[in-house]
N, CA, C and O atoms as a GROMACS GRO file, in nm:
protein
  552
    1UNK      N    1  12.014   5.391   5.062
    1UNK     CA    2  11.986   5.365   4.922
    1UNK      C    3  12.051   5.235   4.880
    1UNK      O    4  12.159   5.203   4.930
    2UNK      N    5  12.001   5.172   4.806
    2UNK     CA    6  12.022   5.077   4.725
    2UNK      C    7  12.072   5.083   4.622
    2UNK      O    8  12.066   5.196   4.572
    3UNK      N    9  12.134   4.991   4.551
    3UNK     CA   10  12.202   4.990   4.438
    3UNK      C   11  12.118   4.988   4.335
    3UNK      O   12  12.165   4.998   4.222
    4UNK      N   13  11.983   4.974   4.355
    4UNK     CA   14  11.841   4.858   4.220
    4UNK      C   15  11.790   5.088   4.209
    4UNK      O   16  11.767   5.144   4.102
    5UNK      N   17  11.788   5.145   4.314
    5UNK     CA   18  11.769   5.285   4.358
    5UNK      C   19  11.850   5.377   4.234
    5UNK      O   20  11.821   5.470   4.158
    6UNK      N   21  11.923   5.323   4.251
    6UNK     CA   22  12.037   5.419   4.082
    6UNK      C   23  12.028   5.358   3.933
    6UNK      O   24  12.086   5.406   3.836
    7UNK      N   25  11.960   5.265   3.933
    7UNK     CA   26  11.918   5.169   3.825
    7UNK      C   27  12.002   5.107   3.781
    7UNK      O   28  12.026   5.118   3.661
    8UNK      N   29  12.080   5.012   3.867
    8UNK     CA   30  12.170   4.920   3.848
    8UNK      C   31  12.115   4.806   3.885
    8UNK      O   32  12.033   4.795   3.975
    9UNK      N   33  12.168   4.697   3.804
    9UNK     CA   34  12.131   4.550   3.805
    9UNK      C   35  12.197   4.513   4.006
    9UNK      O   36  12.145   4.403   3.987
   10UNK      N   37  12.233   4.508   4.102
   10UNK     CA   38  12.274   4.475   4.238
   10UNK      C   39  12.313   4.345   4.204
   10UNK      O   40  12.408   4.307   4.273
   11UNK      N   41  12.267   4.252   4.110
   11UNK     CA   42  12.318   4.095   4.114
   11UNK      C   43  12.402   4.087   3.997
   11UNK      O   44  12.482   3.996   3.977
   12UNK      N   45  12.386   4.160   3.941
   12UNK     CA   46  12.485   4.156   3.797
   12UNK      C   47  12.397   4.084   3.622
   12UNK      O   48  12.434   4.112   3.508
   13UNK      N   49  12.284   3.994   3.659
   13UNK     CA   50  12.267   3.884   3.601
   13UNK      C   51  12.087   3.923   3.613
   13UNK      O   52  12.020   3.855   3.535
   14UNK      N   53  12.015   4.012   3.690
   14UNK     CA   54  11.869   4.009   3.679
   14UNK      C   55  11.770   4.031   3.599
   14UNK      O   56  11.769   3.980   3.487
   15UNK      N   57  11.674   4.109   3.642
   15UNK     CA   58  11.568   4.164   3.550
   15UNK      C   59  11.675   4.244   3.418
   15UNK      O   60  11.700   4.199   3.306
   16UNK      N   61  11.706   4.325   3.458
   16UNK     CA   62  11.743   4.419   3.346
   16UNK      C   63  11.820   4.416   3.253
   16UNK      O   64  11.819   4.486   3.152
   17UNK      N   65  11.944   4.270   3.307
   17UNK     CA   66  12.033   4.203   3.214
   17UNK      C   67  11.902   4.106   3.121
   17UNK      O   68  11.869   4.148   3.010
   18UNK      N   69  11.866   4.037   3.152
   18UNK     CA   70  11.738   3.978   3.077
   18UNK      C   71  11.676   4.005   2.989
   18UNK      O   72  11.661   3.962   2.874
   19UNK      N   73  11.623   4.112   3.069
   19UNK     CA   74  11.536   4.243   2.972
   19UNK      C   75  11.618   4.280   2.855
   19UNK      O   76  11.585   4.282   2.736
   20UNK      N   77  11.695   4.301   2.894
   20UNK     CA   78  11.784   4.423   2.729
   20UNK      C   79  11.832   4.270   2.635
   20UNK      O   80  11.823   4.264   2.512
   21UNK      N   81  11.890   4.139   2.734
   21UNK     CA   82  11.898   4.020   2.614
   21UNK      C   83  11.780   4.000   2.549
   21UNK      O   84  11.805   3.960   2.435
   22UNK      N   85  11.624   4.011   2.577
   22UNK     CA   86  11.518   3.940   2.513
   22UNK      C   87  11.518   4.084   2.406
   22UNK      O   88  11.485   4.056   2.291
   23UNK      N   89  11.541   4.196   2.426
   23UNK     CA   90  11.520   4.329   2.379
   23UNK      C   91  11.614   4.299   2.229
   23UNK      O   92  11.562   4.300   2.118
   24UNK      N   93  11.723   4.279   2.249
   24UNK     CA   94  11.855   4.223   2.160
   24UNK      C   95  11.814   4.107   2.067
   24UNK      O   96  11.825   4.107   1.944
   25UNK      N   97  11.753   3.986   2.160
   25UNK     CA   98  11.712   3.909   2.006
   25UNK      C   99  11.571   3.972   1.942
   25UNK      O  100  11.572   3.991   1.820
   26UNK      N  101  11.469   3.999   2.004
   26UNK     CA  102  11.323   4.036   1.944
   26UNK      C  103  11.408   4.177   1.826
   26UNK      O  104  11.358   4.188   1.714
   27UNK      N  105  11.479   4.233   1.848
   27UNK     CA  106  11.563   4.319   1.772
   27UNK      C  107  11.615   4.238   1.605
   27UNK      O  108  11.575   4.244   1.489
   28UNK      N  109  11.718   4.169   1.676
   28UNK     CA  110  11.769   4.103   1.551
   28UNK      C  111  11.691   4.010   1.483
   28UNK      O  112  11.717   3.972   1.368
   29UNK      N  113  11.581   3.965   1.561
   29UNK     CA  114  11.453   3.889   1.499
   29UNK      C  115  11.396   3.970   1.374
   29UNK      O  116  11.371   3.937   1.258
   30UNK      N  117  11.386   4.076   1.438
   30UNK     CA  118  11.292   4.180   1.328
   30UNK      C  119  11.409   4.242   1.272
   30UNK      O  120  11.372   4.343   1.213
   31UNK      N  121  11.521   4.227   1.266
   31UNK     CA  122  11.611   4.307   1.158
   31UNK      C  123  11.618   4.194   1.031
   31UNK      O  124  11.591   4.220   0.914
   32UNK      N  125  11.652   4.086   1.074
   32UNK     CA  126  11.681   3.956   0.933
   32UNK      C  127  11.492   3.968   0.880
   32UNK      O  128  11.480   4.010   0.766
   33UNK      N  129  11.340   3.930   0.961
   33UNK     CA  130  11.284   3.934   0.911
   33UNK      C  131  11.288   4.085   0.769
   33UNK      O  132  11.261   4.072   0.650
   34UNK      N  133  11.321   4.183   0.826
   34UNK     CA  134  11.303   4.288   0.736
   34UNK      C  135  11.372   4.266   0.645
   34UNK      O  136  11.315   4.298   0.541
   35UNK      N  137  11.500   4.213   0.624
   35UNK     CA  138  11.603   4.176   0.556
   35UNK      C  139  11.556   4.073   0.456
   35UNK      O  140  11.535   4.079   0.335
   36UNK      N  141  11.549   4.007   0.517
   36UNK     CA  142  11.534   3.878   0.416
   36UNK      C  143  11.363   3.909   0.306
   36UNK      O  144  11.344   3.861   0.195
   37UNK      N  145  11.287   3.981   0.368
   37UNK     CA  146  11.161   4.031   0.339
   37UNK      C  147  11.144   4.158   0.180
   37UNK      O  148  11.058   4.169   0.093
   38UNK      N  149  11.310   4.255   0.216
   38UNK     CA  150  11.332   4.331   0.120
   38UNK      C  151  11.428   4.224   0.058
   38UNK      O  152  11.350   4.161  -0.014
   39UNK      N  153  11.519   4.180   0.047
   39UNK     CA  154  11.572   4.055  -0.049
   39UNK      C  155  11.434   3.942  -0.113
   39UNK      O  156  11.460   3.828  -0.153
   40UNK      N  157  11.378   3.965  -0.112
   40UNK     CA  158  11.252   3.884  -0.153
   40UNK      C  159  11.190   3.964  -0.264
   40UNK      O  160  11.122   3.920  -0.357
   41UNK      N  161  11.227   4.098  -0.237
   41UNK     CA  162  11.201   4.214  -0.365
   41UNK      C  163  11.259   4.249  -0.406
   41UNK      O  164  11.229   4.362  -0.443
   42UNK      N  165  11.386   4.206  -0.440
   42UNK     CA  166  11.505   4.290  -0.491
   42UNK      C  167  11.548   4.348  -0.444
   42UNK      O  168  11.568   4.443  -0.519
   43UNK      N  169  11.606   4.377  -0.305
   43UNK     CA  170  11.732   4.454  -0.220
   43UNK      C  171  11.842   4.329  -0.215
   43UNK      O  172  11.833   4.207  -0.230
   44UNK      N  173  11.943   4.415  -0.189
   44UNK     CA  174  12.068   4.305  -0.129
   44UNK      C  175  12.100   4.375  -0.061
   44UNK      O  176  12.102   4.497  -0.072
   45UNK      N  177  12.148   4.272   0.069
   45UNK     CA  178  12.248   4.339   0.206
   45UNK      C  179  12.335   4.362   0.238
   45UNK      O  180  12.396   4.272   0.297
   46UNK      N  181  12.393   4.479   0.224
   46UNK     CA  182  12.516   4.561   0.270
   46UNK      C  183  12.549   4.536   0.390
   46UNK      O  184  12.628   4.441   0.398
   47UNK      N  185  12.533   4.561   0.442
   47UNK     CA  186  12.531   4.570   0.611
   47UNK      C  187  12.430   4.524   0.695
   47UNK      O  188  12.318   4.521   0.644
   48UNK      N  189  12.444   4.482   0.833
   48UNK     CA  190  12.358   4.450   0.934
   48UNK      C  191  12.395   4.504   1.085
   48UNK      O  192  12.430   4.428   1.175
   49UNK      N  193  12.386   4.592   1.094
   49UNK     CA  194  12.418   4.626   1.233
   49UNK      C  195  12.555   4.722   1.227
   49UNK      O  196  12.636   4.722   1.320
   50UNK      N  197  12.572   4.798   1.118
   50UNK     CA  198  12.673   4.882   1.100
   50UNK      C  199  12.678   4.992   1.228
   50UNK      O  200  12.586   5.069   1.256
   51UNK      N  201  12.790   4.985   1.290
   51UNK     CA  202  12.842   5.067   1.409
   51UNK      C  203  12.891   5.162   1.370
   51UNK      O  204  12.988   5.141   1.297
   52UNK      N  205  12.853   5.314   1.398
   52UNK     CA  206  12.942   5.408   1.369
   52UNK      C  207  12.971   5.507   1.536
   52UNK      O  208  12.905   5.575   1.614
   53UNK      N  209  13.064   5.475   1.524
   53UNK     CA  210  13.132   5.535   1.684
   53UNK      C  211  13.092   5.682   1.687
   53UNK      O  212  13.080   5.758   1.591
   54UNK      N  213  13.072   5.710   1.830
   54UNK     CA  214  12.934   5.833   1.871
   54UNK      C  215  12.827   5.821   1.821
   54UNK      O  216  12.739   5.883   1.881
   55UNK      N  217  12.794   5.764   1.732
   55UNK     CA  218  12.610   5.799   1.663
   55UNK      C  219  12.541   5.687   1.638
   55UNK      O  220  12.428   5.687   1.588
   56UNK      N  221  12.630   5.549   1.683
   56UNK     CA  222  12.516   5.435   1.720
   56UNK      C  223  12.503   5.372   1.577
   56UNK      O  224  12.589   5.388   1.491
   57UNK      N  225  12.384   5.295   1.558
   57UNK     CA  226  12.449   5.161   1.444
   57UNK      C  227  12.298   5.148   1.367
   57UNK      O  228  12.186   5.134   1.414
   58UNK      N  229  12.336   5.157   1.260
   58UNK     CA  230  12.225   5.134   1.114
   58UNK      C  231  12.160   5.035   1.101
   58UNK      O  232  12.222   4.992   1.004
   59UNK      N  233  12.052   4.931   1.127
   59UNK     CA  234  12.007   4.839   1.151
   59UNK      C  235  12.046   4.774   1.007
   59UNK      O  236  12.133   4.688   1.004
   60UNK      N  237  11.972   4.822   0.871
   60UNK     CA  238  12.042   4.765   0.805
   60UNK      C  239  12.068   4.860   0.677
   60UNK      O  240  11.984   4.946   0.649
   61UNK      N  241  12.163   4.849   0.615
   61UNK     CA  242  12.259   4.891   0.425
   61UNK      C  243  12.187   4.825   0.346
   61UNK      O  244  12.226   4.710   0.329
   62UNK      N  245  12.087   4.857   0.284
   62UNK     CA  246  12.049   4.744   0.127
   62UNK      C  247  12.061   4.836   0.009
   62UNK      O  248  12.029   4.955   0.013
   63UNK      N  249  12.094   4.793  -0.065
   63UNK     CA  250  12.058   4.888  -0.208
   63UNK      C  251  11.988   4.800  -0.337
   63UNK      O  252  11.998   4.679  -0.358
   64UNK      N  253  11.949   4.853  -0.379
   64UNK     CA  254  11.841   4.801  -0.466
   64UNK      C  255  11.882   4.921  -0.595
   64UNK      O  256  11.888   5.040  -0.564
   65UNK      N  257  11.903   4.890  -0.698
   65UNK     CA  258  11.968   4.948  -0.823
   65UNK      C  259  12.047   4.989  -0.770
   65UNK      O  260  12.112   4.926  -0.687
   66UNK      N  261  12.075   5.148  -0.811
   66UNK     CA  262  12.182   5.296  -0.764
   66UNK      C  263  12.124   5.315  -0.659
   66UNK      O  264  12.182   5.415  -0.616
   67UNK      N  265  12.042   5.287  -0.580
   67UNK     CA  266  11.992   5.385  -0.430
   67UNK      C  267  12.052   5.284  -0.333
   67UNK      O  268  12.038   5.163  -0.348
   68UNK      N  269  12.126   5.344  -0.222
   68UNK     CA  270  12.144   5.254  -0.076
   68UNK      C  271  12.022   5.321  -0.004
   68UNK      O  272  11.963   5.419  -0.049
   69UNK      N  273  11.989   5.253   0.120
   69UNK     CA  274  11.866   5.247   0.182
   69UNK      C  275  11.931   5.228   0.302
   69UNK      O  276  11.996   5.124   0.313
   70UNK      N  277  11.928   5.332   0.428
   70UNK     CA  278  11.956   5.331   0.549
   70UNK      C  279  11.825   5.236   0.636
   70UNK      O  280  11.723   5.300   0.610
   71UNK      N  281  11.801   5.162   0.690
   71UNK     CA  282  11.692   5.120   0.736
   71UNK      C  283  11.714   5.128   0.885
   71UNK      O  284  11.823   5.092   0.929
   72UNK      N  285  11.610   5.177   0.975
   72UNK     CA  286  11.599   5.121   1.111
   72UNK      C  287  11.430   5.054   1.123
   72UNK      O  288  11.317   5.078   1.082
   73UNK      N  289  11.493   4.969   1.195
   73UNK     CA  290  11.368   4.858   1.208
   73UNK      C  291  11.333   4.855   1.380
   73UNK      O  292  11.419   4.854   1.468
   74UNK      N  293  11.192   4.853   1.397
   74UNK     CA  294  11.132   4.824   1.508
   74UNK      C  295  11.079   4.728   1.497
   74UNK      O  296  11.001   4.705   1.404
   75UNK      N  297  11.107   4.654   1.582
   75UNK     CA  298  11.023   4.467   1.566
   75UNK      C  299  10.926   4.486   1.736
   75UNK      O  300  10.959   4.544   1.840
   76UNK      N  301  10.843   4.435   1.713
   76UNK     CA  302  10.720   4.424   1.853
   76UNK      C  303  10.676   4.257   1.886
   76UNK      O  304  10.708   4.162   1.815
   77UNK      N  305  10.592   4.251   2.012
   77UNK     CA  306  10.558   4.098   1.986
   77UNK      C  307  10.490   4.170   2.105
   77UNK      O  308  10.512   4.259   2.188
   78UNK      N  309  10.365   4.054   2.055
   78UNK     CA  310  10.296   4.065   2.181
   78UNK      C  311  10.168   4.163   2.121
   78UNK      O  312  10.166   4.199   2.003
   79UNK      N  313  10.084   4.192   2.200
   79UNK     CA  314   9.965   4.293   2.170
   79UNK      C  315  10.020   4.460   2.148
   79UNK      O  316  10.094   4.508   2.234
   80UNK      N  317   9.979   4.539   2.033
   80UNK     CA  318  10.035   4.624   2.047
   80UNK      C  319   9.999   4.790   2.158
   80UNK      O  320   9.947   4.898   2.133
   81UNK      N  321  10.045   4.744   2.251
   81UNK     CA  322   9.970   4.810   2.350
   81UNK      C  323  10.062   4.937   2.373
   81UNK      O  324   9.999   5.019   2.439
   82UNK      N  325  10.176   4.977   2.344
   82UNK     CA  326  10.250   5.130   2.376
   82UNK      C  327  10.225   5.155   2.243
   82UNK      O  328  10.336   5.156   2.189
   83UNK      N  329  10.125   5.178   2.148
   83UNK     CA  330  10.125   5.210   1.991
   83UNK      C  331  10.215   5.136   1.895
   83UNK      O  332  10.266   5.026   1.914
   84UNK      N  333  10.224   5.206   1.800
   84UNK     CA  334  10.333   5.174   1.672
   84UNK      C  335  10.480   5.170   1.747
   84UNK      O  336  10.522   5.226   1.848
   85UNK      N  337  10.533   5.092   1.665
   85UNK     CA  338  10.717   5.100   1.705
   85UNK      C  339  10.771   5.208   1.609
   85UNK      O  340  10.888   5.245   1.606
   86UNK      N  341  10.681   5.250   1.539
   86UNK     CA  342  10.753   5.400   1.403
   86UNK      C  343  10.727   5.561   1.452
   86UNK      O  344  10.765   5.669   1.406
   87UNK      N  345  10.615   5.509   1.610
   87UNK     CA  346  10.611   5.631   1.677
   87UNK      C  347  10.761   5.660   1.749
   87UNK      O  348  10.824   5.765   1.754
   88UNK      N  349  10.786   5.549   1.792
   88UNK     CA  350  10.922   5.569   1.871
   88UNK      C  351  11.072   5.606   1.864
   88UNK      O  352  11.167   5.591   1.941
   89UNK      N  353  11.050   5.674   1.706
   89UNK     CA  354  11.179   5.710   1.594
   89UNK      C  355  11.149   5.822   1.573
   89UNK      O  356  11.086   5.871   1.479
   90UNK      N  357  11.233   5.908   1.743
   90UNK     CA  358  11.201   6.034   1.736
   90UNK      C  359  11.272   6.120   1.652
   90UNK      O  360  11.349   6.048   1.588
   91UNK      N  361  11.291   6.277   1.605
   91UNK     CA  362  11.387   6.365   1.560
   91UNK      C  363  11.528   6.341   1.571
   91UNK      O  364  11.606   6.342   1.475
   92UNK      N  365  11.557   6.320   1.684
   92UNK     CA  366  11.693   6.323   1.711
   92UNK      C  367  11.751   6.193   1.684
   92UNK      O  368  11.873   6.192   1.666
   93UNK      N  369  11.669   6.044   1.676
   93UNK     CA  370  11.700   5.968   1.668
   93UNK      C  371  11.747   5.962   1.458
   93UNK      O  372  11.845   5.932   1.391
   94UNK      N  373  11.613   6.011   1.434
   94UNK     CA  374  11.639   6.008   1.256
   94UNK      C  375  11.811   6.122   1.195
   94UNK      O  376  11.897   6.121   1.107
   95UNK      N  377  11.770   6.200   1.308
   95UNK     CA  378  11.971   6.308   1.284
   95UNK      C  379  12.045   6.220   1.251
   95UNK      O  380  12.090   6.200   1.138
   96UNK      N  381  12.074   6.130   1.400
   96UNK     CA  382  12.166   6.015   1.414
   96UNK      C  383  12.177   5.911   1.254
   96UNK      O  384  12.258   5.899   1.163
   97UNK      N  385  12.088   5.872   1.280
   97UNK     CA  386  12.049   5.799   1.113
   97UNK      C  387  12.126   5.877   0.978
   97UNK      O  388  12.216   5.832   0.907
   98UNK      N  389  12.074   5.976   0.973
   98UNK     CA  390  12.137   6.076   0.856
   98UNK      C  391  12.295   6.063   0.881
   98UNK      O  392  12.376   6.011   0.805
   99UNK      N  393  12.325   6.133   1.027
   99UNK     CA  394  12.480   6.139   1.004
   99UNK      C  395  12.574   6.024   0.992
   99UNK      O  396  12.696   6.023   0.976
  100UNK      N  397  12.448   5.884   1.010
  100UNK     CA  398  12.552   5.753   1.039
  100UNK      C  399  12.547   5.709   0.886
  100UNK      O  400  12.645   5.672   0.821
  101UNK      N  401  12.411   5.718   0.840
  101UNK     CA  402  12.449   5.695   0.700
  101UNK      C  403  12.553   5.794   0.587
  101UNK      O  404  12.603   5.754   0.481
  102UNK      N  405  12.562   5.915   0.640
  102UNK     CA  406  12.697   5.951   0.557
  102UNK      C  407  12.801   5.944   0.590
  102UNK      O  408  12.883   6.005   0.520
  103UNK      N  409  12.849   5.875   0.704
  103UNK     CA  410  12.958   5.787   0.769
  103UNK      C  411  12.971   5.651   0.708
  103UNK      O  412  13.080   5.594   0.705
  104UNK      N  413  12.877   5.606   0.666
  104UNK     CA  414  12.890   5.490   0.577
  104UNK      C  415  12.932   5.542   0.423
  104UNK      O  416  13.035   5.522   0.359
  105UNK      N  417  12.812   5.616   0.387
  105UNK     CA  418  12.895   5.642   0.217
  105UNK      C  419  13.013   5.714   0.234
  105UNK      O  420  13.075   5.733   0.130
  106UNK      N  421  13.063   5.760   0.335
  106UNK     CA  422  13.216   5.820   0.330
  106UNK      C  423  13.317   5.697   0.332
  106UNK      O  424  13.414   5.687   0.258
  107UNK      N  425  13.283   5.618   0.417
  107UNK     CA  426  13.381   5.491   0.474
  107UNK      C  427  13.413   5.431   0.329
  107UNK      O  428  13.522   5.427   0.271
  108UNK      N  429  13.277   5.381   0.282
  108UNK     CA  430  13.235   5.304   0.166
  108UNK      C  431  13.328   5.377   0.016
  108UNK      O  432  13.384   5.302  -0.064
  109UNK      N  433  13.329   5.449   0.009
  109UNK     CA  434  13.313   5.567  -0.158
  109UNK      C  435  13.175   5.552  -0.206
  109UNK      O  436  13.139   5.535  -0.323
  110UNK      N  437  13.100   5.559  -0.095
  110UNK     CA  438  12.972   5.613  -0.207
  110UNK      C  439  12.884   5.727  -0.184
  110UNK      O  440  12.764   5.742  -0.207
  111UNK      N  441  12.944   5.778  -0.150
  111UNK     CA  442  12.969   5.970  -0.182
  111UNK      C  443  12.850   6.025  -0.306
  111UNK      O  444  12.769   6.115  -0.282
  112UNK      N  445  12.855   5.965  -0.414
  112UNK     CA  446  12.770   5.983  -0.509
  112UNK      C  447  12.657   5.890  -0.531
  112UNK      O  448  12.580   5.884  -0.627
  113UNK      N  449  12.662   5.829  -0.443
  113UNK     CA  450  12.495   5.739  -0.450
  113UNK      C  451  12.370   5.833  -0.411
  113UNK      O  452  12.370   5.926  -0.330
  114UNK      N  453  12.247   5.776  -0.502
  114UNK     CA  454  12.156   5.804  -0.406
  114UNK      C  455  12.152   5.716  -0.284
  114UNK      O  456  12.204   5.610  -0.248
  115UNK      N  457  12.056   5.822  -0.227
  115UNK     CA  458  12.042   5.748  -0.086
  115UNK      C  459  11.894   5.771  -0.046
  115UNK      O  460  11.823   5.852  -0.105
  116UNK      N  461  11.848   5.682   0.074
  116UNK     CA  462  11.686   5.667   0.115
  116UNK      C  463  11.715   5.648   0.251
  116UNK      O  464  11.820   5.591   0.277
  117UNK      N  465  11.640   5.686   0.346
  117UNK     CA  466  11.628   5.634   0.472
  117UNK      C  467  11.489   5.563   0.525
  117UNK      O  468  11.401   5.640   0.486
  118UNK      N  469  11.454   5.502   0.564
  118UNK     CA  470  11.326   5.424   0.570
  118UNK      C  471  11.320   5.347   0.744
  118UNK      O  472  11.411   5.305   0.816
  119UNK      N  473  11.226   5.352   0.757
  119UNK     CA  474  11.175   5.256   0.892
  119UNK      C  475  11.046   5.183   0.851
  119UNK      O  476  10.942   5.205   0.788
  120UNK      N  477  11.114   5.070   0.931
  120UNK     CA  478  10.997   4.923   0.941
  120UNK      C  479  10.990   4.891   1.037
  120UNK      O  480  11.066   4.890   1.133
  121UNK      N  481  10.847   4.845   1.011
  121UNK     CA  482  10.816   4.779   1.174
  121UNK      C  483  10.750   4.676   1.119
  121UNK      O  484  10.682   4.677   1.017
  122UNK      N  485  10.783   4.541   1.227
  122UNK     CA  486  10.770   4.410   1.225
  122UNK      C  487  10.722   4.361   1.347
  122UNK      O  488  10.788   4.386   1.447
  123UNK      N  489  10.590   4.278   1.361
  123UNK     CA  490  10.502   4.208   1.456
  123UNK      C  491  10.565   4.051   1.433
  123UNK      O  492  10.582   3.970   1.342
  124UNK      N  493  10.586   4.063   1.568
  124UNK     CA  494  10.675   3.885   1.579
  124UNK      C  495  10.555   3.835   1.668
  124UNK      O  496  10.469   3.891   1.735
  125UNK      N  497  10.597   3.671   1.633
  125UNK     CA  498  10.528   3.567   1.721
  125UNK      C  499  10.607   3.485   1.753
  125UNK      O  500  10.666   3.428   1.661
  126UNK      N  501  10.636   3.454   1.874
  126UNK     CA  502  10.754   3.322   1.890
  126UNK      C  503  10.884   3.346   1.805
  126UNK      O  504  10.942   3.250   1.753
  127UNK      N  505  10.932   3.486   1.789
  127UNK     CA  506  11.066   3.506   1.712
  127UNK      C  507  11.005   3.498   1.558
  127UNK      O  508  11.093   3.566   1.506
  128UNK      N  509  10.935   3.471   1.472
  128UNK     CA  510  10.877   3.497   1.349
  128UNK      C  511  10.788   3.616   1.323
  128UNK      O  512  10.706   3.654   1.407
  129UNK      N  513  10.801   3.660   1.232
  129UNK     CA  514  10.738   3.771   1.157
  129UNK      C  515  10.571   3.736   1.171
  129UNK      O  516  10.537   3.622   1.140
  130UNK      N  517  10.477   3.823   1.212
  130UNK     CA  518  10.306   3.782   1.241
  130UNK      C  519  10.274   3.937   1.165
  130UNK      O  520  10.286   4.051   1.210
  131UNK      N  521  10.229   3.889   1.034
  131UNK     CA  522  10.129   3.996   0.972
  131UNK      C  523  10.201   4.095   0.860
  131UNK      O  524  10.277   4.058   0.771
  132UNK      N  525  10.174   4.181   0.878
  132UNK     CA  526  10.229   4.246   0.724
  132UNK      C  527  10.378   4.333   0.816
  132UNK      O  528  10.383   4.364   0.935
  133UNK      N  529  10.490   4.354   0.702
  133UNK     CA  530  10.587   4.434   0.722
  133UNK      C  531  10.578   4.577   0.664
  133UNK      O  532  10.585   4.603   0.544
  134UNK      N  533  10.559   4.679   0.777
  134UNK     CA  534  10.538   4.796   0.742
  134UNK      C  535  10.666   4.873   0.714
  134UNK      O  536  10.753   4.884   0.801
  135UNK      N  537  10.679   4.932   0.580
  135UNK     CA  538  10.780   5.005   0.583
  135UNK      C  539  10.762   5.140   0.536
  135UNK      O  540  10.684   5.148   0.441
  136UNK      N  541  10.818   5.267   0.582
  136UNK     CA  542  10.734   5.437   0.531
  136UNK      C  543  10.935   5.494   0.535
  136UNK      O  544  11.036   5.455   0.592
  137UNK      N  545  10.895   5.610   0.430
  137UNK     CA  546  11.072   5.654   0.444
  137UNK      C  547  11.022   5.776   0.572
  137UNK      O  548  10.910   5.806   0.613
  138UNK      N  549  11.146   5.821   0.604
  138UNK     CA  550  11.192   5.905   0.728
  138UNK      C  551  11.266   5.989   0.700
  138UNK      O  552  11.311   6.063   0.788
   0.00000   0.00000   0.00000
C-alpha cells in the first residue's frame, strides 16, 4: 500500500493540498461577494469566518436592525454540474450552525437578539460573482 491508498497527500504539496487551497479562496470569494452584496442592502458585518471550537465556523454575523443573521455561503464556478451548492447543507450540518450561532450570542451578550439563519449561494467567474445571489433561510 501506498501512502496516496489512505488518502494522504505522499508529497506533502499535490493534488489535494491544491485542491482544498483553490476550495479556500473560491470559498472566501463567495463569502465577501455575499457580504458586501447584503451590505449593499442594509446588513453590516459582524463577523467573517467566526470559529467556534468543536462545531466549526459561521461564514458570516450580519445584522440588519435587531436581527443577527447566521449565514453559510456556498460559492460554485464553473457549470453547475453536482446541482445547487444549498443542496449540500445537510441536517447535521444546519445543527452545527444553530449551536455555533448560540456560541456567538453567548460570547457576544446577545442572548436576547433575534436571530435568522440563512444560506447563499454564489456563481463565480474568474473569482467574481456571475448572476444572481441566491439567498433562502434554513
Amino acid at each position: 500500500m501506498t501512502a496516496s491508498d489512505h488518502g494522504q497527500d505522499p508529497v506533502g504539496d499535490g493534488i489535494k493540498s491544491i485542491s482544498r487551497g483553490l476550495q479556500k479562496t473560491r470559498g472566501d470569494a463567495g463569502e465577501l461577494a455575499v457580504a458586501h452584496y447584503l451590505q449593499a442592502h442594509g446588513f453590516s458585518l459582524l463577523a467573517h469566518q467566526y470559529l467556534v471550537p468543536r462545531l466549526g465556523e459561521i461564514d458570516l454575523v450580519m445584522k440588519k436592525g435587531s436581527c443577527l443573521y447566521f449565514i453559510e455561503v456556498k460559492a460554485r464556478s464553473g457549470t453547475p454540474s453536482y446541482g445547487s451548492g444549498l443542496e449540500q447543507i445537510t441536517p447535521k450540518k444546519i445543527a452545527k450552525i444553530r449551536k455555533a450561532a448560540l456560541a456567538y450570542c453567548q460570547n457576544t451578550g446577545n442572548m436576547n437578539s433575534q436571530t435568522r439563519i440563512l444560506a447563499a449561494e454564489v456563481h463565480l467567474q474568474n473569482g467574481e460573482p456571475s448572476g444572481d445571489i441566491r439567498i433562502v433561510p434554513i
